[in-house]
Each structure stands twice: as structure tokens, then as C-alpha cells.
C-alpha positions in Angstrom: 18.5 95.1 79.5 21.7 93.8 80.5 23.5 95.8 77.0 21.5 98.8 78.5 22.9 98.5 81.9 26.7 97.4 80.4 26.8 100.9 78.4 25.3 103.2 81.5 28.1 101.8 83.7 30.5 102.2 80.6 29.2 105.7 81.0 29.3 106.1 84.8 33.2 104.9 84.4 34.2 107.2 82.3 32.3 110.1 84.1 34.3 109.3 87.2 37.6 109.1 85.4 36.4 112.8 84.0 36.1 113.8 87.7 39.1 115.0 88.6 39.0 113.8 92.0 42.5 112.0 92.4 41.6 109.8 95.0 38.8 108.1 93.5 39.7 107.9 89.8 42.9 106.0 91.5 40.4 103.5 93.2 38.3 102.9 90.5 41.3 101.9 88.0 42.5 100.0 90.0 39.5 97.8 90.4 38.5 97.7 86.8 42.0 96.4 86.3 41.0 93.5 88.9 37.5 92.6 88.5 38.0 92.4 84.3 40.5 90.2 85.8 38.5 88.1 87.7 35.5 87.5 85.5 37.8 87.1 82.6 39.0 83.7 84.0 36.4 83.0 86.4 33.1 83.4 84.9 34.0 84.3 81.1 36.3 81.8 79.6 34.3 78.7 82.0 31.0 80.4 80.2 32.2 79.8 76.4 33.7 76.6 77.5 30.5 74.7 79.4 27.6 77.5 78.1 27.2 77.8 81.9 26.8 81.4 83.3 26.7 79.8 87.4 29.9 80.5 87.4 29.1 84.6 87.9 28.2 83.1 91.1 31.7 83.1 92.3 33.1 85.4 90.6 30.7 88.1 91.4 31.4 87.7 95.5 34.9 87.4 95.5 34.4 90.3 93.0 33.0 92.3 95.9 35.7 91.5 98.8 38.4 92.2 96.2 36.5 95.7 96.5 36.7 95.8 100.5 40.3 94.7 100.1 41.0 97.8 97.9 38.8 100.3 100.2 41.3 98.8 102.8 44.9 98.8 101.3 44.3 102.1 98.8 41.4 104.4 100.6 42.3 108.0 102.1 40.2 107.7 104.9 41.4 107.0 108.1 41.9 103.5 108.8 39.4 102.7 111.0 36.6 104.2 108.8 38.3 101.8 105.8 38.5 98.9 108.3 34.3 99.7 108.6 33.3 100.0 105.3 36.1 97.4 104.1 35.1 95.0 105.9 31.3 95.4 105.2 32.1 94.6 101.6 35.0 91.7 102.3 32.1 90.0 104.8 29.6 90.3 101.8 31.5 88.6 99.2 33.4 86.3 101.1 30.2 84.7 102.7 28.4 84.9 99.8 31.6 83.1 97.2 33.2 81.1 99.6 29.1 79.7 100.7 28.9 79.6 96.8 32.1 77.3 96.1 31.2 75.3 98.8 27.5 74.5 97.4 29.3 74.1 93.9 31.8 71.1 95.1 28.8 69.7 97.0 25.9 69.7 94.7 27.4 69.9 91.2 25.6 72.7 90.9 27.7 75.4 88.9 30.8 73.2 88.3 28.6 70.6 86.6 25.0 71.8 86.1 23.4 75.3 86.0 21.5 77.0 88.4 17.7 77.2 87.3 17.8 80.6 87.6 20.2 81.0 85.1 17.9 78.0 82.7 14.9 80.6 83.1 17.1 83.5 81.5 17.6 81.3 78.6 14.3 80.3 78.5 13.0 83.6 78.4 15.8 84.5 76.0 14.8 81.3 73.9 11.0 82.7 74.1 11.7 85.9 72.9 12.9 84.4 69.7 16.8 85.8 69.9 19.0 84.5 67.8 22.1 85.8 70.1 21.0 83.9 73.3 24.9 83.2 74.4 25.9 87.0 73.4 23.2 87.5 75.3 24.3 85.7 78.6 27.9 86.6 78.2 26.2 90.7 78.4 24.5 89.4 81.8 28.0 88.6 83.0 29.5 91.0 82.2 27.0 93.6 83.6 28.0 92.1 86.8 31.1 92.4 86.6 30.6 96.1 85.3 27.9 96.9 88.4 31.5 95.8 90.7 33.8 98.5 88.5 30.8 101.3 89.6 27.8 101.5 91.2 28.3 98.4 93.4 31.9 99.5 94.3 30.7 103.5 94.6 29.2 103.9 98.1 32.2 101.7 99.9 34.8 104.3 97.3 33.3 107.7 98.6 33.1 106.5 102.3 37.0 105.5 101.7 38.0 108.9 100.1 36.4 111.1 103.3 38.7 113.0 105.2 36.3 113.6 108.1 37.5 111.6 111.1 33.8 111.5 113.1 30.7 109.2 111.9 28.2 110.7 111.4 24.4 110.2 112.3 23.3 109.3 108.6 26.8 106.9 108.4 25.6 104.9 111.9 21.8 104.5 110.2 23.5 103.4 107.1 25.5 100.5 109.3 22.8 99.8 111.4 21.0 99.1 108.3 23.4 96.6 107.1 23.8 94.9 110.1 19.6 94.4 110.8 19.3 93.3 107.4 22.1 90.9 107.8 20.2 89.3 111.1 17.3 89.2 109.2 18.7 87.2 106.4 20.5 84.7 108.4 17.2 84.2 110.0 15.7 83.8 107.0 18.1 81.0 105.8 18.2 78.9 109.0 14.0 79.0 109.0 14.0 77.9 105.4 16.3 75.4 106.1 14.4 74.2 109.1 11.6 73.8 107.2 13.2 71.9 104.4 14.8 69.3 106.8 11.0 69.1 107.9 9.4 68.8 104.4 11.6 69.4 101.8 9.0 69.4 99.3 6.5 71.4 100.9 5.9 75.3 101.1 7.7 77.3 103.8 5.6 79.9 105.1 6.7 79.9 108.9 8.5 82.8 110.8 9.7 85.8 108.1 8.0 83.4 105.8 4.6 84.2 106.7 4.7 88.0 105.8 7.3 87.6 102.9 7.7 84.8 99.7 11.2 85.8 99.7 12.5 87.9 102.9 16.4 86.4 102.1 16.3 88.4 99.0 14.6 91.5 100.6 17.4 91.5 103.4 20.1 91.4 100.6 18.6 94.2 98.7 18.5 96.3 102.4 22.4 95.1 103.2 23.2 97.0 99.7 21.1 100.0 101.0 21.8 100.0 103.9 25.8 100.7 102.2 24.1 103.3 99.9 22.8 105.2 102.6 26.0 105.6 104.6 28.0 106.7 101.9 25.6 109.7 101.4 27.3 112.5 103.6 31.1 111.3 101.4 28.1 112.0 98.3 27.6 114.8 99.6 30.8 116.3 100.6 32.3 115.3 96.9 33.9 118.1 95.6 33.6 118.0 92.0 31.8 120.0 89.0 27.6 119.6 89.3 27.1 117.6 86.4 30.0 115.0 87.6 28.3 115.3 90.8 24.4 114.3 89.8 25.9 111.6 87.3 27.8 110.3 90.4 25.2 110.5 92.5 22.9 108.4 90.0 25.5 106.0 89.7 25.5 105.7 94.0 22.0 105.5 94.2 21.2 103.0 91.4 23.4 100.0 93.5 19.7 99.7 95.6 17.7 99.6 92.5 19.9 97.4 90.2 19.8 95.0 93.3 15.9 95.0 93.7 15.3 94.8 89.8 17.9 91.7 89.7 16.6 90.1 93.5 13.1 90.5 91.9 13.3 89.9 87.9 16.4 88.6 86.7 17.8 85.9 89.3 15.7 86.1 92.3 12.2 85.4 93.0 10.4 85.4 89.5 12.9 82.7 88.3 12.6 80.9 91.9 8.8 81.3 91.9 8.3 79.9 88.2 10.2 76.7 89.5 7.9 76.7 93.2 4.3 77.2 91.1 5.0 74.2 88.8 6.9 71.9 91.7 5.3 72.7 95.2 1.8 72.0 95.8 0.0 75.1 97.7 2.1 77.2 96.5 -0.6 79.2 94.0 -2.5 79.5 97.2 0.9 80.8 99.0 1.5 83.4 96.2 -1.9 84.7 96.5 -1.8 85.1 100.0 1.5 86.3 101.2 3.8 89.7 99.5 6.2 88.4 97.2 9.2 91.1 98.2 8.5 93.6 100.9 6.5 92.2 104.2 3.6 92.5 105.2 0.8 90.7 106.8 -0.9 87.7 104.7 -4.0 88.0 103.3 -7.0 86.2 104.2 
């Protein structure tokens, strides 16, 4: 998957530099330039040195404020719309690295030991029967760092390239969106870590817990949507050819699913839940009761 997702962004690049829209192409190069920077020495060169891939852990959020600092410094829009959506995608990344560094010097975790997470991908890898498990990895990494070059960096570069000086209804949804889902996650996190302080080896199902196994990761996948769906009027008023357009357009909407299929499958709550069956007692019975992504009421 992760040499799939590494050529469609490949692709998506080059589509946008085919575009012939000035403002955007300038963006875009400029943050290719910076984010092959940035997991070059941050998550790359660590990886082939310790076999480690945590490391993606801080490079990918700084890799995401770096983006917020460009919308800011090289966007067209006015200033206050750049100081919106840039600061949407610097209070992202910086809360997510600089909360990711700090867990790092105090658990070990990433600068001496992986994340299991990251163990489950090689497991599976391992499972599989590939002989190219660490080509495999270093793909993984680098798809993150590619989803930062385009899709992930898309809806905050077409907000920033808008000339229109108003926000519109869908933009305020879209920000609303972002901000809910950002409450919701922090109440997420400080009712898991309630619990844990409580019984750190027991399940949490109290408060968001009760209706979701993971409703931290569902918040994060609706902060990224909530992005997508206020840069769809700047989709929409992109003036280039059709076929640059629906390519684009793909690209924008595919930063929502690329975050659900990697907060679900790849680092989120299958890897977390294989851990919680084997470690946690109830938790079978938890699983069976309660929606693993999206909320609803348990099951009797």
C-alpha cells in the first residue's frame, strides 16, 4: 500500500506543477523542498541507523506546521484568511511534535524503543513473508512525508491562494468542524488519562469511551475534515483545465480518507487493539460491545 500511495502522490505533484496556476505550483515547491528536508534527517537517516520508524512521529508534525508557516509567509490570500488556516495547521503539528518529543525524552519511547504500532507493521510485514521488510518501512515513511508535499498540504494551499476577502458559509462549517473535533479530542485524552491514573491496566470505557473504542482517533480524522471541507469553495473557484481540476480535487479530498485508512488500519486502532485484546482483560467483551471508530450507542 504505502508504494501505491508514494506513486499517486508522485502523481498528484506533478499534476499540480502541470497546472499552471502560479500561485500554487510556487507553494507546493517550496514545501517539497522542506519536508524532503525534514524527513531526510529526521525520520530517514535515524531509520537506517536504529531500524526505528517512531521517529515519523516527529517529523511528520513539525512536517505539518512547517506547512502553516508557508500558508503564512508565501499564501496570496489576505492575511487574515492565512493567519486562519495557517494557524490551523501550525496548532496541529506543533501540538502533536512538540507533545511527541516530549513523550520521547520521557519514556524512551522513539529515541530508544519503537512504538508498538510501528512493531505490528513489521509483524504483519514479517507475516506476509516479505523479504524487503525495511524497504518496506522506509516506503511508510516516506508516504508521510509525500501525503505533507500534497494531499495533506492541499486544502490549507487552495484556502491560501483565494483572492475572495469574505468567509464563506461552507469555510465557517469547515472551522467549526475543526475546532468541535479538537474539544472532543482533548476530552478524549484527559478521560483516558483519568482512567489510567485510576486503573492503568484496566479498560476505559467511561465518557466518549462508552460509544467509541477510539473517539481520539475519530476526532483527529474529523480535525483533517473538517480542513478539507473549508477549502472546498478555493476547490471550487480553481481556475485551471478540467482534468487538472478533478485530479486536484481527488488529491483534496483523499487527506479525509488517507487519515481514516491510517487512524484505522495502519497506526491507529487495529495495531492498538491487537496489543488491548492480548493485554487488558474485558476487553473482547469491550470490542464486542462498543463501535470501534465512529460513535454510537453500546450494544447490549
Amino acid at each position: 500500500m504505502s508504494i501505491s500511495l508514494n506513486i499517486f502522490f508522485m502523481f498528484l505533484f506533478g499534476t499540480i506543477l502541470c497546472s499552471g496556476h502560479e500561485g500554487l505550483i510556487n507553494l507546493v515547491t517550496i514545501n517539497a523542498l522542506l519536508q524532503l528536508g525534514l524527513f531526510t534527517f529526521i525520520a530517514c537517516i535515524p531509520f537506517l541507523k536504529t531500524r526505528r520508524v517512531s521517529y515519523v512521529d516527529i517529523a511528520w508534525p513539525f512536517g505539518v506546521a512547517l506547512i502553516g508557516l508557508q500558508i503564512i509567509l508565501f499564501g496570496d490570500a489576505e492575511l487574515w484568511r492565512k493567519l486562519i488556516i495557517g494557524g490551523i495547521y501550525l496548532f496541529i503539528g506543533l501540538r502533536m511534535g512538540v507533545g511527541a518529543v516530549v513523550f520521547a525524552k520521557k519514556t524512551g519511547v522513539i529515541f530508544k524503543t519503537e512504538f508498538p504500532r510501528y512493531q505490528y507493521r513489521r509483524m504483519l510485514l514479517e507475516q506476509k513473508g516479505s523479504n524487503q521488510v525495511e524497504l518496506h518501512l522506509l516506503a511508510e515513511i516516506w508516504a508521510q512525508g509525500a501525503a505533507n508535499i500534497t494531499a495533506l498540504a492541499l486544502p490549507g494551499f487552495l484556502i491560501a491562494i483565494r483572492p475572495d476577502a469574505d468567509l464563506s458559509y461552507i469555510e465557517i462549517v469547515g472551522i467549526s468542524l475543526w475546532a468541535l473535533a479538537y474539544v472532543i479530542e482533548s476530552i478524549a485524552d484527559g478521560q483516558k488519562l483519568y482512567f489510567s491514573t485510576k486503573n492503568a491496566k484496566g479498560v476505559c470505557n467511561i465518557g466518549l469511551w462508552k460509544y467509541s473504542r477510539h473517539p481520539n482517533y475519530f476526532a483527529e480524522w474529523l480535525v483533517w475534515t473538517g480542513v478539507v471541507v473549508a477549502s472546498l469553495p478555493s476547490l471550487m473557484a480553481l481556475n485551471v483545465t478540467p482534468m487538472i481540476w478533478w485530479i486536484i480535487t481527488l488529491g483534496t479530498l483523499s487527506a479525509s480518507l488517507m487519515l481514516y485508512i491510517t487512524l484505522v488500519y495502519l497506526t491507529g486502532a487495529k495495531p492498538a487493539e491487537y496489543y488491548s485484546a492480548r493485554k487488558r482483560s474485558g476487553y473482547r467483551e469491550y470490542q464486542d460491545k462498543t463501535n470501534m471508530f465512529f460513535p454510537w450507542f453500546p450494544r447490549s
